[in-house]
C-alpha positions as CSV (number, residue, x, y, z in Angstrom):
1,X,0.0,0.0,0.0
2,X,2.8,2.5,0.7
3,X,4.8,2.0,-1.9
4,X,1.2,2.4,-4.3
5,X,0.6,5.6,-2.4
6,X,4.0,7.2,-2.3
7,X,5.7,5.9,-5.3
8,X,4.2,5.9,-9.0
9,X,1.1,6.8,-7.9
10,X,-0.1,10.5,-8.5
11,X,-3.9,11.1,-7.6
12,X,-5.4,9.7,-4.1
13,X,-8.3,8.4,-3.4
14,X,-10.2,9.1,-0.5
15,X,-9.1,6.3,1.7
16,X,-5.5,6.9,0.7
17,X,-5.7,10.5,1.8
18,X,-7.2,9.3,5.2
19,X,-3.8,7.1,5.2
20,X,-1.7,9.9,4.5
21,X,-3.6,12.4,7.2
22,X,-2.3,9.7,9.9
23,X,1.0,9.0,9.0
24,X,1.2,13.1,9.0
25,X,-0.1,13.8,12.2
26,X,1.6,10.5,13.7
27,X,5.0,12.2,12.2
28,X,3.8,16.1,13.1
29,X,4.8,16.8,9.6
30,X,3.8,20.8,9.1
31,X,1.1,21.5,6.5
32,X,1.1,24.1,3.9
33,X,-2.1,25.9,3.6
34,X,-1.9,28.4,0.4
35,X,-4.0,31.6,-1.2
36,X,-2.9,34.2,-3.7
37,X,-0.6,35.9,-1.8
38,X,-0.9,34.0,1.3
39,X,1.0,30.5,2.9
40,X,0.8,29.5,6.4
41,X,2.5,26.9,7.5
42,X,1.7,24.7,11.0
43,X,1.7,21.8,12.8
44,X,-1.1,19.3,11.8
45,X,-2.4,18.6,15.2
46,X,-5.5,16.5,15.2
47,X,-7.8,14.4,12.1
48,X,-11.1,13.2,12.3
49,X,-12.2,12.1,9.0
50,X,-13.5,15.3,7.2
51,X,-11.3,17.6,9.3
52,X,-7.9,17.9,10.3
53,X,-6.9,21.2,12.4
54,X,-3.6,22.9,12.2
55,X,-1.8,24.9,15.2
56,X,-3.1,29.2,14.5
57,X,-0.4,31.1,14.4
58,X,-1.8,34.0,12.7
59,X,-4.1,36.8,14.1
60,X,-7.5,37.4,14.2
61,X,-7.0,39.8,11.2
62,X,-4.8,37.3,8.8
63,X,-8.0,34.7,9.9
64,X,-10.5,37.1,8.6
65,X,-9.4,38.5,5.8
66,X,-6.5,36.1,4.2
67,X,-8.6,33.0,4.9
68,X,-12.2,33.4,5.4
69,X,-14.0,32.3,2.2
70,X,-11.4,31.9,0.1
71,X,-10.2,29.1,-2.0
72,X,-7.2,27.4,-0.5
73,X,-4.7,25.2,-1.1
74,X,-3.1,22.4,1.3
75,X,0.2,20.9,0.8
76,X,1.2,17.3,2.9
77,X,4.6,16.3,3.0
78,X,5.4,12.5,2.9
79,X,8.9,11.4,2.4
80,X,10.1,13.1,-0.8
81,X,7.1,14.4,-2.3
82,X,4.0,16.4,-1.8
83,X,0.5,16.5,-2.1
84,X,-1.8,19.3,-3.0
85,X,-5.3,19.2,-2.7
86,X,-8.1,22.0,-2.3
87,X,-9.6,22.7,1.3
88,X,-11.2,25.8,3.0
89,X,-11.4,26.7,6.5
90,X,-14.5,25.3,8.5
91,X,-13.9,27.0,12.2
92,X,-11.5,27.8,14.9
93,X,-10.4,24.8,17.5
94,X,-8.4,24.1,20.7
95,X,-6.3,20.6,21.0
96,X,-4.5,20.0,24.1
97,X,-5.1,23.8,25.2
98,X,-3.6,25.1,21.7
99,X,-5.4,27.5,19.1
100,X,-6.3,25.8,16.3
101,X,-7.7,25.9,12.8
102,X,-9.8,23.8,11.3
103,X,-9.6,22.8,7.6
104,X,-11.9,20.6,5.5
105,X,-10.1,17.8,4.6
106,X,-10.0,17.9,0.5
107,X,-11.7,15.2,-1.5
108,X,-8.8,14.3,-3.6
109,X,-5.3,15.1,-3.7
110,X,-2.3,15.0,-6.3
111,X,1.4,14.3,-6.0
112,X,2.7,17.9,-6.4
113,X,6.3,16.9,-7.0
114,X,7.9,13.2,-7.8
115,X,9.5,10.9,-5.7
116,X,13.0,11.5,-5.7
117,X,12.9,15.0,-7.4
118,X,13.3,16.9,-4.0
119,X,16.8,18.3,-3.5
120,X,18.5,18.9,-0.3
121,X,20.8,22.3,-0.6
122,X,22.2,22.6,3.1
123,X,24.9,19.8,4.4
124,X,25.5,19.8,8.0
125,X,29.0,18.8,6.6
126,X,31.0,20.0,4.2
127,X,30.5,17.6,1.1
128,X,33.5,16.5,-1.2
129,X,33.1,16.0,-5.1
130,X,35.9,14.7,-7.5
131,X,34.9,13.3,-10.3
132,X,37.0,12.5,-13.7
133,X,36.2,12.6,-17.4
134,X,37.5,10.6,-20.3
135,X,40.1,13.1,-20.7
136,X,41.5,12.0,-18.0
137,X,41.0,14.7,-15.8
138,X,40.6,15.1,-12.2
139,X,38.7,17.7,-10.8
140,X,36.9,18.6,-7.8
141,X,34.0,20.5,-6.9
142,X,31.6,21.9,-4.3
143,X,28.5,20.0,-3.7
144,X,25.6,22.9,-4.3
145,X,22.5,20.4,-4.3
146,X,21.5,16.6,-4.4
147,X,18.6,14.4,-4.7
148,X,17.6,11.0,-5.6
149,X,18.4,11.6,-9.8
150,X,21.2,13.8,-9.6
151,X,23.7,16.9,-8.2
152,X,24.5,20.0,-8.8
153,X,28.3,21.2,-8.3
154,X,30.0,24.2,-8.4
155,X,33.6,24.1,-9.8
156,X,36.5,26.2,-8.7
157,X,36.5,29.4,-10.7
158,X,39.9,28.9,-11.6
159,X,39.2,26.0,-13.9
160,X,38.2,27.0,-17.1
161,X,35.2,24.8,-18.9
162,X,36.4,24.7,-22.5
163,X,39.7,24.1,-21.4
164,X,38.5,20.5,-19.6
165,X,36.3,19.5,-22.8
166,X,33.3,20.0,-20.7
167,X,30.1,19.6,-22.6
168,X,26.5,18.2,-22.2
169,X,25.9,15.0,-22.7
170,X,29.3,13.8,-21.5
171,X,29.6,11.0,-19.2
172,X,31.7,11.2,-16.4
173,X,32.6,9.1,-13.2
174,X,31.9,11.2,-9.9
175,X,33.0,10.3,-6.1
176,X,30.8,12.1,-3.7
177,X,31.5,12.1,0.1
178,X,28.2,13.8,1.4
179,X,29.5,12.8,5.2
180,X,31.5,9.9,6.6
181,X,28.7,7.4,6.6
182,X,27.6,8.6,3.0
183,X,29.9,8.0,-0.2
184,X,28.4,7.8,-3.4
185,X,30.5,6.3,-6.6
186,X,29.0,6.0,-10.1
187,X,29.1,7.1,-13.7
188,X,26.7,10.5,-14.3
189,X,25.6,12.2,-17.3
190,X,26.3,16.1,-17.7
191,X,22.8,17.1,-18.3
192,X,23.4,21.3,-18.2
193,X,26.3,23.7,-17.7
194,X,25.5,27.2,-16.7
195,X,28.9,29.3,-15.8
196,X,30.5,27.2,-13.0
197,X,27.5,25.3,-12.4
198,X,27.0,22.2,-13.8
199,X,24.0,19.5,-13.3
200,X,24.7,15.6,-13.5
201,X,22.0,13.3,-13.7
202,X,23.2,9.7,-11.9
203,X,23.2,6.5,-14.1
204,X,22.9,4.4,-11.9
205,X,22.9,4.1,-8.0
206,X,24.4,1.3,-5.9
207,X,21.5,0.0,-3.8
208,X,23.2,0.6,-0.7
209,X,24.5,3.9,-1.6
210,X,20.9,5.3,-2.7
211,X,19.3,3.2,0.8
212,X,21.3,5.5,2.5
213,X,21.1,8.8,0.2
214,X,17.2,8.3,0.8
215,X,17.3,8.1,4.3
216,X,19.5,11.2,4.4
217,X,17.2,13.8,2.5
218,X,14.2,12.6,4.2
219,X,15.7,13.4,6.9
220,X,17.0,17.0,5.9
221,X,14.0,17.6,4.3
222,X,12.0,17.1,7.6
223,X,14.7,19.3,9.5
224,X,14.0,22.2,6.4
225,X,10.3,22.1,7.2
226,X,10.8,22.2,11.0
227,X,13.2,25.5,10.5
228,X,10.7,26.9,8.0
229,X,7.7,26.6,10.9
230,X,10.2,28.1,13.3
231,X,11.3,31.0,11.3
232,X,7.4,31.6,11.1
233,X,6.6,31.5,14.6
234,X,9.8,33.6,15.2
235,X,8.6,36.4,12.6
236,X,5.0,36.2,14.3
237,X,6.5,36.4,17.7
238,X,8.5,40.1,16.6
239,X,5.4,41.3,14.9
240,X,3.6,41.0,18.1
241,X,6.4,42.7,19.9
242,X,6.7,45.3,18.4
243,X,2.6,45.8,18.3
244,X,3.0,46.0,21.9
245,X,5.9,48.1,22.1
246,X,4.3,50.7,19.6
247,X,0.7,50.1,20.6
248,X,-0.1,50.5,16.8
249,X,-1.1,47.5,15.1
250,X,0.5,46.9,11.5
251,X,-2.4,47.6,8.4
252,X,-3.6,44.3,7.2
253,X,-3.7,43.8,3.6
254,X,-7.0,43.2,2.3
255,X,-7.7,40.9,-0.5
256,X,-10.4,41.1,-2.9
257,X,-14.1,39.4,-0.8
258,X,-15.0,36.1,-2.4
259,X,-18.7,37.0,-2.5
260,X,-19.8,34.4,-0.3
261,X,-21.8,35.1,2.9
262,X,-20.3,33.2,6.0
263,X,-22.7,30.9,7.4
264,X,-21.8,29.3,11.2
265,X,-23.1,26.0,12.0
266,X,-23.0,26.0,15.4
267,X,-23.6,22.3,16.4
268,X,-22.4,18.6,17.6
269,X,-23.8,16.3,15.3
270,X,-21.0,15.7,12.8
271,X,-24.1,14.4,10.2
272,X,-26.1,17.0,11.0
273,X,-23.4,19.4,9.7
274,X,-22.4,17.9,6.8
275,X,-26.2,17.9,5.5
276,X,-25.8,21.7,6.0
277,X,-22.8,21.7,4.5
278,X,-23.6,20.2,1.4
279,X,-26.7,21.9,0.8
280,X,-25.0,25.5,1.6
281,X,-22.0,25.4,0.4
282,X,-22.9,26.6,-3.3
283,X,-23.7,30.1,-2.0
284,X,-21.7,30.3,1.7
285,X,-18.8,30.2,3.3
286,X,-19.6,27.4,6.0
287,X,-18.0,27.2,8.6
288,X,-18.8,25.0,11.9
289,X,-18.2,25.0,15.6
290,X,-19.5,23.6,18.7
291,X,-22.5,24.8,20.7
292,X,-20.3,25.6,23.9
293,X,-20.6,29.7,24.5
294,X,-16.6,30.1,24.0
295,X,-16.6,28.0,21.1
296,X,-19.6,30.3,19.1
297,X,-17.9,33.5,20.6
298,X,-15.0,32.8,19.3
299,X,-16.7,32.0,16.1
300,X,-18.3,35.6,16.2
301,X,-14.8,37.0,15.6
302,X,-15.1,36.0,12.1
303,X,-18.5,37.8,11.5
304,X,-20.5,35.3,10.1
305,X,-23.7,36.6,8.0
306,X,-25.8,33.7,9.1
307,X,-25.5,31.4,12.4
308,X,-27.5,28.0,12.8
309,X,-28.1,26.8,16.2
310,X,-28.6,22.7,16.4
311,X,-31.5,21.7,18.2
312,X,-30.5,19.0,19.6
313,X,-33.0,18.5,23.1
314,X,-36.2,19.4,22.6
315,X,-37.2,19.3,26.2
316,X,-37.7,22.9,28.2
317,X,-34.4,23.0,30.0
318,X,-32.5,22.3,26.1
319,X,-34.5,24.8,24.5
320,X,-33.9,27.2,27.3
321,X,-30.2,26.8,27.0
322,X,-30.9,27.1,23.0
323,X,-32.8,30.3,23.3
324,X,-29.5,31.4,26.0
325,X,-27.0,30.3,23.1
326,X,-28.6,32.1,20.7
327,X,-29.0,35.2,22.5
328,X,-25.3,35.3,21.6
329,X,-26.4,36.7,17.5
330,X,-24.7,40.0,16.9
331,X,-26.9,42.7,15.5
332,X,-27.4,42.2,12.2
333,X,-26.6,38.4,11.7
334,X,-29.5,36.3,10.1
335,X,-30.3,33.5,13.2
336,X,-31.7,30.1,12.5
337,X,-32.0,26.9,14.5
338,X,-31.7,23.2,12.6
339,X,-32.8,19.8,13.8
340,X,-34.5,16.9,13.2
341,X,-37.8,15.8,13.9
342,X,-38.8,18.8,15.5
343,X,-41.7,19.0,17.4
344,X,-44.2,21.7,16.2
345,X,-44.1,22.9,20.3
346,X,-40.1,23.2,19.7
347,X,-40.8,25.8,16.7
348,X,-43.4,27.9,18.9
349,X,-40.9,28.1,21.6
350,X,-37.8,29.5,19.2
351,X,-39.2,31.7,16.9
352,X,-39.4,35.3,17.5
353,X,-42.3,37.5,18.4
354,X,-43.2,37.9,14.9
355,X,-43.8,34.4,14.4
356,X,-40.9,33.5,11.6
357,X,-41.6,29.6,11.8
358,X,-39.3,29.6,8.6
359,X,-36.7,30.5,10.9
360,X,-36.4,26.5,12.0
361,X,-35.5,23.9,9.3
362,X,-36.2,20.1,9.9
363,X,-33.8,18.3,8.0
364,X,-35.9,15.4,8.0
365,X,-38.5,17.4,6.0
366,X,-35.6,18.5,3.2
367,X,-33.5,16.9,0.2
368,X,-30.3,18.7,-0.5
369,X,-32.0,21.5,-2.7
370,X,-34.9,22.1,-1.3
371,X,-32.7,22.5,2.0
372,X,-30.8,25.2,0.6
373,X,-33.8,27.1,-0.8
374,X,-35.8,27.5,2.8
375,X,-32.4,28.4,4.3
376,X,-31.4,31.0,1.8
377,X,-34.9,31.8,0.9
378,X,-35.4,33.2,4.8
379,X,-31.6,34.6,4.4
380,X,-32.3,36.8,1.7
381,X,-36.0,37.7,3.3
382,X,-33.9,38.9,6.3
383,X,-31.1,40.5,4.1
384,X,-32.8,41.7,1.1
385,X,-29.9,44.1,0.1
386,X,-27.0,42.1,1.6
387,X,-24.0,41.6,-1.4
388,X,-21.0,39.4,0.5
C-alpha cells in the first residue's frame, strides 16, 4: 500500500488520503495551507475524518481577511514528495489547550512533486566531489545540491570549462563524500552547464548507496520544514512585539471578498453538519463550531452573516439553554435553528415575536435542494440588500 501511495502513484483516493492524514499527524509533519498571496505553515495537530486542524499562528485579522471564504490550497509532505489538494477553512479549534484551525479535509489530492525530485541544498557537513572525465581529468567541486536523480556542483572558478572539454551529454565518473557514513561512486551524465555550475543526472545508484542517500534527505527535508515553521513563529512572535511596544497594530492587507456570505453552523452532530454543509455550500462560506458559549464567541470573531443553532433536546431545559446560546447573535446576523424531527411545540418556543416559523429547518422534512432554498430563501428575506 505505501509503496502504491507514495511511489508511482499521483492522484489519491479518499481512503489513501485518510492514510496519508495519519501518517502526518503520527509524524507532526507541518502542512502548507496556500492563497494568492498567502502560505501558512503549522503543525497538523489532530484528524477526524472530514477535518484535520492545524496549530493558529496568525491573528485574528490574517484569519479574517486572508482565509475566510477563500479558495485554499493544502500541501502534505510525505517522504520526498507532496501533495496538494483544495480545502477551505471550516472554524476555529483548541487541541490539548492550543489555538487551532480547522480545515476541510480535501476530496482528492495530487502528488505535487515526484518521488526523488526533492533536492536537499544545506549539508551539515562540508561535502566533497571529484569526479574524472574521459580526458583524464581530475577535478573537484563543491556540492551545491542533491537528490535521488542527480547533483549540482560548483567548480572552482579557476578552472576554465572549455579548457576540460566539458560539454553536455558527457559522461563522467563522480566520487561524492556527502558525510562519513555517505559515499556515493557512479558514472553521471552532464545534463546542463551554466557558468560554473553544472548539473549531472546519476546512471545508476548502488543499492546501498541510494538506501542510504534516501534516508539522508528525508531526513533533511523534515529538518528544512521544522526550521521553515520556526522561522514563522519567530517572525509572528516580533510582529507582536513590536505591536506591543508601539501600541499601533500593523495595516492588514486586504484581499479582494470572495462574494460568499459566511454561514456558522454551530452544532455537535458531525451528520447534521455535513447535510448543512452540502446543501449551503454553493452560495456560503460554512463554517462549523461547537455549541459551547466560548466555542460560538470565538466563532463571532469571524463575522458570520448567518448562524444555525442545532436543536438537539427538545425538552424545556435544552430549548432554554438554546434560546440562552442564541441570544449570543450580533446585530445584524440572520439566526436560525436546525434539527431533526422537530416538534411543532419546539418551533413555537424558538421563533421570535413575529412568528418567523421559517426560521427553523427540519432536515428530516428536506432533500439537499430544497434544503438550501428554505435556508437561503429566509436569508435573503432577512437581508434583502446584503452583497458578501
Amino acid at each position: 500500500m505505501l509503496r502504491g501511495l507514495f511511489g508511482k502513484q499521483k492522484t489519491l483516493q479518499p481512503k489513501e488520503i485518510e492514510l496519508l492524514l495519519k501518517m502526518v499527524l503520527v509524524d507532526r509533519d507541518p502542512a502548507s495551507i496556500t492563497t494568492e498571496g498567502f502560505k501558512v505553515v503549522s503543525d497538523v495537530l489532530d484528524y477526524d475524518q472530514t477535518i484535520f486542524q492545524v496549530k493558529n499562528t496568525l491573528t485574528r485579522d490574517e484569519v479574517l481577511y486572508q482565509l475566510r471564504g477563500k479558495e485554499l490550497e493544502v500541501y502534505f509532505p510525505y517522504e520526498l514528495s507532496l501533495y496538494r489538494g483544495a480545502t477551505s477553512l471550516v472554524g476555529l479549534g483548541l487541541v490539548r489547550n492550543m489555538q487551532t484551525l480547522k480545515f476541510r479535509v480535501p476530496e482528492s489530492m495530487v502528488q505535487d512533486e515526484h518521488r526523488g525530485a526533492y533536492r536537499v541544498s544545506k549539508f551539515p557537513d562540508k561535502p566533497t566531489v571529484t569526479f574524472s572525465t574521459n580526458s583524464f581529468d581530475l577535478l573537484k567541486a563543491a556540492l551545491a545540491d542533491v537528490s535521488m536523480t542527480g547533483a549540482g556542483v560548483r567548480l572552482d572558478p579557476r578552472w576554465s570549462m572549455s579548457g576540460i572539454s566539458l560539454k553536455r551529454g558527457l559522461v563522467v565518473l563522480i566520487d561524492l563524500r556527502i558525510n562519513n557514513e555517505l559515499r556515493i561512486s557512479t558514472s553521471a551524465e552532464i545534463r546542463y552547464l551554466a557558468g560554473n555550475k553544472m548539473g549531472l543526472q546519476f546512471q545508476e545508484l548502488p543499492q546501498e548507496a541510494k538506501s542510504s542517500l534516501y534516508r539522508f534527505i528525508v531526513k533533511q527535508r523534515r529538518e528544512e520544514q521544522r526550521a521553515m515553521v520556526e522561522s514563522q513563529k519567530k517572525i509572528a512572535a516580533m510582529e507582536t512585539s513590536e505591536k506591543s511596544l508601539s501600541g499601533v497594530s500593523r495595516p492588514v492587507v486586504l484581499e479582494k471578498p470572495s462574494g460568499k456570505p459566511t454561514a456558522l453552523v454551530a452544532g455537535e452532530q458531525k451528520d447534521w453538519y455535513e447535510s448543512l454543509y452540502g446543501a449551503l455550500n454553493r452560495k456560503f462560506n460554512v463554517l462549523h463550531c461547537s455549541t459551547s458559549v466560548t466555542d460560538v464567541r470565538n466563532h463571532l470573531e469571524l463575522k458570520p452573516h448567518l448562524i444555525l443553532y442545532e436543536i438537539n433536546r427538545q425538552d424545556l431545559e435544552g430549548l432554554t439553554q438554546l434560546k440562552r446560546l442564541a441570544s449570543l447573535t450580533p446585530a445584524g446576523t440572520v439566526r436560525m435553528f436546525y434539527g431533526r424531527e422537530v416538534a411543532p411545540e419546539t418551533v413555537e418556543r424558538l421563533i421570535d415575536d413575529a412568528g418567523e416559523s421559517k426560521a427553523v429547518v427540519d432536515l428530516n422534512k428536506f432533500k439537499v435542494l430544497f434544503l438550501f432554498k428554505a435556508v437561503d430563501g429566509y436569508y435573503m428575506k432577512k437581508t434583502p440588500h446584503q452583497t458578501s
